[in-house]
C-alpha positions in Angstrom: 101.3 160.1 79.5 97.8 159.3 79.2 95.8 157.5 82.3 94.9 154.2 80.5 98.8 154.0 79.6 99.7 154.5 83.3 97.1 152.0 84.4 98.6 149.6 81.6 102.0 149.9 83.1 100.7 149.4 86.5 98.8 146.6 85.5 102.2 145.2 84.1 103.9 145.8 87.3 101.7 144.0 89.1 101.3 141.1 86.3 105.2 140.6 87.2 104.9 140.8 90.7 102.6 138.1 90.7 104.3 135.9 88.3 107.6 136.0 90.6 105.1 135.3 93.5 103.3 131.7 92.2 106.9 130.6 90.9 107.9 131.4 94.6 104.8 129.6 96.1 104.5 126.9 93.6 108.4 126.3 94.1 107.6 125.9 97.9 104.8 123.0 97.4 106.2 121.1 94.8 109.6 121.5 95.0 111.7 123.3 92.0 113.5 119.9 91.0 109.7 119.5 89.8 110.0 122.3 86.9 109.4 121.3 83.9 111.3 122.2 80.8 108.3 123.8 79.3 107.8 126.2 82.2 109.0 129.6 80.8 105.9 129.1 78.4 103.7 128.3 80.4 105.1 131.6 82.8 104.3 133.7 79.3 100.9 132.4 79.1 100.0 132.9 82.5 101.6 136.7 82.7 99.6 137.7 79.3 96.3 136.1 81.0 97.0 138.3 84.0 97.4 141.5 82.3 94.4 140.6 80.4 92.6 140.1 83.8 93.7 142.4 85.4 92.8 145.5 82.1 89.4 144.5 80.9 86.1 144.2 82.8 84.5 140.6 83.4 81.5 139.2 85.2 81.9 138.1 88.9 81.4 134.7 87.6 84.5 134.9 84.8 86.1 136.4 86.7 86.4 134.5 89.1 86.5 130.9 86.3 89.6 133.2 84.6 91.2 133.7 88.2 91.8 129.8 88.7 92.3 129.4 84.9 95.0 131.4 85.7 96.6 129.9 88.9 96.1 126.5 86.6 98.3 127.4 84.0 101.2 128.3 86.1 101.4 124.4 87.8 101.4 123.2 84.7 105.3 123.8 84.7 105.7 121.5 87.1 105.7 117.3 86.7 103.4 116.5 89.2 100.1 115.0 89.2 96.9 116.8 87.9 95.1 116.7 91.1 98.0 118.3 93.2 98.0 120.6 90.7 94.3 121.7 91.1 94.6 121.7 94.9 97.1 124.0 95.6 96.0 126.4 92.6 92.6 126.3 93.8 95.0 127.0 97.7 97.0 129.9 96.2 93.3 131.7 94.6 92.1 131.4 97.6 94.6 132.9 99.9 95.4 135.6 97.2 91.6 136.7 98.0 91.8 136.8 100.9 94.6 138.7 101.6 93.6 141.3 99.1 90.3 141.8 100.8 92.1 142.6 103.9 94.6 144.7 102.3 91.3 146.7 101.0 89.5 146.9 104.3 93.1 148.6 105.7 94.2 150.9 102.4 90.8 151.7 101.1 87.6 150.4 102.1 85.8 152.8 99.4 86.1 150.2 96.8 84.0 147.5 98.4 81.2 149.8 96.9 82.5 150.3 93.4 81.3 147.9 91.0 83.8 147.0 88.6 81.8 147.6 85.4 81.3 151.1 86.4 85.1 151.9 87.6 86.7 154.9 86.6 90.5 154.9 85.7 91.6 156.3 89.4 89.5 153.7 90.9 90.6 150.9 88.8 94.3 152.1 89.4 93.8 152.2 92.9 92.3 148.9 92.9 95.7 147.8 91.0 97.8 149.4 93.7 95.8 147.4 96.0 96.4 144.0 94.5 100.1 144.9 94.3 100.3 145.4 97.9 98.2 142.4 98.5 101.1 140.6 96.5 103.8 141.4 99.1 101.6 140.9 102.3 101.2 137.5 100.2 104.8 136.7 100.2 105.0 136.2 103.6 102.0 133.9 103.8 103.4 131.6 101.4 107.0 132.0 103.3 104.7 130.8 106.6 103.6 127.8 104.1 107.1 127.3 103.5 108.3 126.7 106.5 105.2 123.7 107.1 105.8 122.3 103.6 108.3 120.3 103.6 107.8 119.3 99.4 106.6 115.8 99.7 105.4 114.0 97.1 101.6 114.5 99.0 100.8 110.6 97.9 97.1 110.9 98.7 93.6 109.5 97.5 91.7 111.2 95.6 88.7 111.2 98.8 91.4 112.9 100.9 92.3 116.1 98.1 88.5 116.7 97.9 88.5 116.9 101.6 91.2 119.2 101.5 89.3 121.3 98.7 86.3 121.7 101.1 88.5 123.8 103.3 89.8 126.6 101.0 86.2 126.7 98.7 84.0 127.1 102.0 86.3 129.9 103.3 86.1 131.9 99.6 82.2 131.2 100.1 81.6 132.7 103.6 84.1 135.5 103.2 82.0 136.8 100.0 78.8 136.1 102.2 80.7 138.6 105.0 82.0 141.1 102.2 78.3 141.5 100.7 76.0 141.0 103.7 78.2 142.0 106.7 79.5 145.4 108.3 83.2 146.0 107.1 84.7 146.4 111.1 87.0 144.8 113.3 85.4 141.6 113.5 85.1 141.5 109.7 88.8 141.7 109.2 90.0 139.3 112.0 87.1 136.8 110.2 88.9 137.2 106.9 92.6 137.2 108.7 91.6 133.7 110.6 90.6 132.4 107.1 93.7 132.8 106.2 95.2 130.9 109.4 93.0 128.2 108.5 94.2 127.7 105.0 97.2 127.5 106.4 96.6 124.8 109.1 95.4 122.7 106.7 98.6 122.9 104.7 100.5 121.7 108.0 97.6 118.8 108.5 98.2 117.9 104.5 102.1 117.5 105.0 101.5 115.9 108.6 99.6 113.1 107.1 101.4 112.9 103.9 104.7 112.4 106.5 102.8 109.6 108.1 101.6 107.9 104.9 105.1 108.0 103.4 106.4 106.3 106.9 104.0 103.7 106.7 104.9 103.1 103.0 108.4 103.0 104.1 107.6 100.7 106.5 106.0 98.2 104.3 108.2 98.6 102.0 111.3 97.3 104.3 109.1 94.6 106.1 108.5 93.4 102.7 112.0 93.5 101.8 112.9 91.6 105.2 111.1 89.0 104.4 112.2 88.4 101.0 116.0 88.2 102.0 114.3 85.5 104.7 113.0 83.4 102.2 116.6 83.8 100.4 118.1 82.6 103.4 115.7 79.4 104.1 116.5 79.1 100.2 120.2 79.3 100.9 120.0 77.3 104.1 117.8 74.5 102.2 120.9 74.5 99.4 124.0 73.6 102.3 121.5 71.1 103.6 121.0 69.3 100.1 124.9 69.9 99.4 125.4 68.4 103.2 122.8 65.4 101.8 124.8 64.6 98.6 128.0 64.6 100.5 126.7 62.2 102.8 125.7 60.1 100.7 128.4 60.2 98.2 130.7 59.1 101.1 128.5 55.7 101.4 128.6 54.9 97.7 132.9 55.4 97.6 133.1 52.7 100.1 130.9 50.5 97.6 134.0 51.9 94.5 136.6 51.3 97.2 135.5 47.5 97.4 135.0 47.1 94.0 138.3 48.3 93.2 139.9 46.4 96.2 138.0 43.4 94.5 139.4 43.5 91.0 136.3 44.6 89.1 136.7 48.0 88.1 133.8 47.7 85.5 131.5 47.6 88.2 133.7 50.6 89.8 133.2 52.8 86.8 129.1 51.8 86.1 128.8 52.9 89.7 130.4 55.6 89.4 128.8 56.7 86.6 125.4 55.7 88.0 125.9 58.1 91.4 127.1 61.2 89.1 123.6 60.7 87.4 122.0 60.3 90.5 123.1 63.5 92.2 122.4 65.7 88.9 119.3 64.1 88.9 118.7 65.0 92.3 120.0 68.5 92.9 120.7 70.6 89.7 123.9 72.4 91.0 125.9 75.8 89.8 129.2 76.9 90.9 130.5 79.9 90.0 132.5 80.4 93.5 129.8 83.1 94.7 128.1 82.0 97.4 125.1 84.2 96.6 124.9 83.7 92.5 125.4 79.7 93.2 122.7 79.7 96.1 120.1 81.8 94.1 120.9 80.2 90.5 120.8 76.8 91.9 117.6 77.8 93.9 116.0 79.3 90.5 117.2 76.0 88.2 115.3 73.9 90.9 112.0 75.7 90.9 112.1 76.5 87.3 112.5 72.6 86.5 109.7 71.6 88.9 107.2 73.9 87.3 108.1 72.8 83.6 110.2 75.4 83.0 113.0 75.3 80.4 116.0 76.9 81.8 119.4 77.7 80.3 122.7 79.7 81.9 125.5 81.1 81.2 127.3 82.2 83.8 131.2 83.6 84.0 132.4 85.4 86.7 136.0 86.7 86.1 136.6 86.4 90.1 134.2 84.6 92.8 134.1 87.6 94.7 132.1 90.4 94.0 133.0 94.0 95.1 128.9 94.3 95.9 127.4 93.6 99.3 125.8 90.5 99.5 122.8 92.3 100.2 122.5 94.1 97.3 123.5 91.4 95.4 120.7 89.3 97.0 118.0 92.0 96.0 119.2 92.9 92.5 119.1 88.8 91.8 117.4 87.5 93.7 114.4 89.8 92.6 115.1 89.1 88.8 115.2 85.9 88.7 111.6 85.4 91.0 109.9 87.8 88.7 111.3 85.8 85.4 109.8 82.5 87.4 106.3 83.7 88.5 105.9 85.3 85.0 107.1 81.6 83.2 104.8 79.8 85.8 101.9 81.9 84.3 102.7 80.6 80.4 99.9 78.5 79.6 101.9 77.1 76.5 104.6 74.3 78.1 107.1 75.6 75.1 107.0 78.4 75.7 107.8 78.5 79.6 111.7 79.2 78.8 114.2 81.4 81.0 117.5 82.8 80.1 119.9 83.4 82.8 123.0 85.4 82.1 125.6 86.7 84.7 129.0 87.8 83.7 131.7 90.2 85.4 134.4 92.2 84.4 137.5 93.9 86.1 134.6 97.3 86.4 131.4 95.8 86.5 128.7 92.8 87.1 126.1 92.3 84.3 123.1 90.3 84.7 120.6 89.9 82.4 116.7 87.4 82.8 114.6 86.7 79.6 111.7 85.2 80.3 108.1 84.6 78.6 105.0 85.9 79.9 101.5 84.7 79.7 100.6 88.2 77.7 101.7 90.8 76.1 103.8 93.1 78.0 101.9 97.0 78.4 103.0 97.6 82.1 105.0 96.8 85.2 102.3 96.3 87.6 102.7 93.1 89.7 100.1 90.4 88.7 100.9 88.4 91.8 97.2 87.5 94.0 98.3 90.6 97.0 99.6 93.2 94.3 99.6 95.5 97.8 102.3 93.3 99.1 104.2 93.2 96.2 105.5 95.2 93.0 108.5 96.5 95.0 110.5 93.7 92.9 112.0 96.6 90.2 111.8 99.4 92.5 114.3 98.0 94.7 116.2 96.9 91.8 116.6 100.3 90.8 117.4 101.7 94.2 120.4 99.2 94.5 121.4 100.9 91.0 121.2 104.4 92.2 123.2 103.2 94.5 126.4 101.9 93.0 125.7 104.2 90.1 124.3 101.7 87.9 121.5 101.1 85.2 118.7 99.0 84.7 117.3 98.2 81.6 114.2 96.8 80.4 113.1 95.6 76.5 109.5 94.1 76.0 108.6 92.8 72.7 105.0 90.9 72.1 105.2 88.3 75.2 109.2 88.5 75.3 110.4 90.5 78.5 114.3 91.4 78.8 115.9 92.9 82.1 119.6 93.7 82.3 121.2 95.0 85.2 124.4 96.8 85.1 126.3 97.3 88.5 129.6 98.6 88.5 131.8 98.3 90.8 133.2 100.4 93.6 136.5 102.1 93.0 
């Protein structure tokens, strides 16, 4: 077997080894619930542009462009974003160099004077043998990484990855500065080792502050969320105190039928009666479906929409008044709908076409509720339009965590200005 087959076959080996090796690492950062299907050819690119690397000769410069290249195509089997991508490839080339320096400064400290253009075959294969050993010492670097990585989501600024960048481009600097200019000693490998340490750190100081961001996030998100179901509740407590109104004064106006029956003159009965039934629908648009938290909201929703010009039509048939669905839930998955199809309408310019649909039915498995509504523009995304868009736009999102939870769906159909959400909750066996 000739030398340059051997050294192809090594080269192979060690293509492998690393392939296994950035699945295992990139596995660690982003999680492998992050894979994407297309992986397995994006693996095939990356292991034929490693052979290639690692066979034919290159400038310090392409090498070193081909190296990242490299690291690059790998993440791009995963569904995460761009920049994360570029960070922890950019991580990974990094602490791949480093280690391999070290593992030459302990195996064979020779090749620091070979120049790769000039290699022989033994050299070359030595330098191979090198790398591969490099490759295990780095499997328990990235095992050290994944024990401090907990596979967030890293939801960071852009200012904040280039910061982290600084960290594992200045150490890739200095330690070429040490391998060309410095004596290779002692104090050259523990400068190289604590590179490594530092690459680390900052690793542990990226997941420590994505933890913290996330928590405040979190935090937001359920103050937010608190003080929605409060205005729900004023909203519910301002309904019982119109209902309480109504009552009491319906109470004064059947003393008036009383007399006017008592009296003999039922015609007046009747046209008072008939004038107090158009009073109170005047005065407080009413639905009553027997659900406390559908009449409350509805009623709350008919109200508002009115007031603001808004032409609003229901149909509404519960097959029982009682829901199998927390009224908390039911409070966000409604309550939520039915605000965004009213701030959207409100925005309409066009007085006709400021119109909301309301449809909520049940079934013996299931609650469906479905909002059309008009919007001021064309529908391209969900962003929230409202003036503190950092306040809001957690309307859907929690919709969709109240489906997750009871196994549900939502749906959502835009057409021109036209927007369409249904909401499918079944319900609890």
């Amino acid at each position: 077997m000739s030398e340059w087959l051997r050294l192809s076959l090594l080269n192979l080996g060690v293509t492998s080894v690393m392939a296994v090796q950035a699945n295992f690492y990139f596995n660690s950062v982003f999680g492998q619930g992050k894979s994407r299907p297309g992986k397995p050819y994006w693996i095939a690119v990356f292991v034929l542009l490693t052979f290639a690397y690692l066979t034919f000769d290159f400038t310090d410069v392409w090498s070193s462009v081909l190296a990242l290249t490299i690291m690059l195509v790998f993440a791009q089997g995963y569904g995460v974003p761009q920049k994360l991508k570029v960070m922890f490839a950019i991580l990974y080339t990094v602490l791949l160099t480093l280690v391999n320096l070290i593992m030459v400064y302990l195996l064979n400290p020779a090749l620091y004077s070979a120049s790769q253009e000039s290699g022989t075959v033994p050299e070359r294969a030595m330098m191979a043998i090198t790398l591969l050993v490099g490759c295990m010492a780095m499997f328990a670097v990235i095992q050290v990484i994944r024990l401090v990585v907990k596979r967030r989501r890293f939801p960071l600024e852009s200012r904040y990855a280039l910061a982290f960048l600084c960290v594992p481009i200045i150490s890739i600097y200095l330690v070429n500065v040490f391998t060309l200019y410095s004596e290779k000693n002692i104090h050259y490998f523990l400068s190289v080792f604590g590179f490594i340490v530092l690459n680390v750190l900052v690793v542990y100081v990226l997941d420590a502050m994505s933890a913290r961001f996330q928590l405040t996030l979190q935090n937001e998100r359920l103050q937010s969320q608190m003080d929605y179901q409060d205005a729900n509740y004023e909203k519910t407590v301002h309904s019982f105190k119109e209902i309480k109104r109504i009552i009491h004064d319906t109470n004064k106006q059947l003393l008036l039928v009383a007399e006017y029956i008592e009296r003999g003159r039922s015609e007046d009965a009747r046209e008072h009666i008939r004038t107090t039934l158009s009073e109170i629908d005047h005065a407080y648009r009413r639905v009553n479906t027997g659900n406390l938290v559908v009449d409350a909201l509805v009623t709350n929703a008919l109200n508002v929409g009115h007031a603001s010009g808004i032409r609003m039509d229901t149909e509404l048939r519960l097959r029982e008044p009682e829901l199998p669905i927390e009224r908390y839930d039911l409070c966000v998955v409604l309550g939520n709908m039915l605000d965004n199809a009213v701030e959207a309408s409100k925005a309409v310019k066009i007085a006709e076409d400021r119109h909301i649909r309301i449809q909520i039915r049940s079934s013996e498995a299931a609650l469906f509720v479905r909002v059309r509504n008009r919007t001021d523009r064309e529908v391209t995304d969900l962003r929230s339009r409202k003036s503190d868009p950092g306040n809001h736009g957690f309307g859907l999102t929690n919709i969709e965590r109240i489906c997750d939870k009871y196994g549900g769906h939502m749906a959502i159909e835009t057409e021109g200005t036209s927007f369409d959400n249904l909401v499918m909750l079944p319900f609890p066996q």
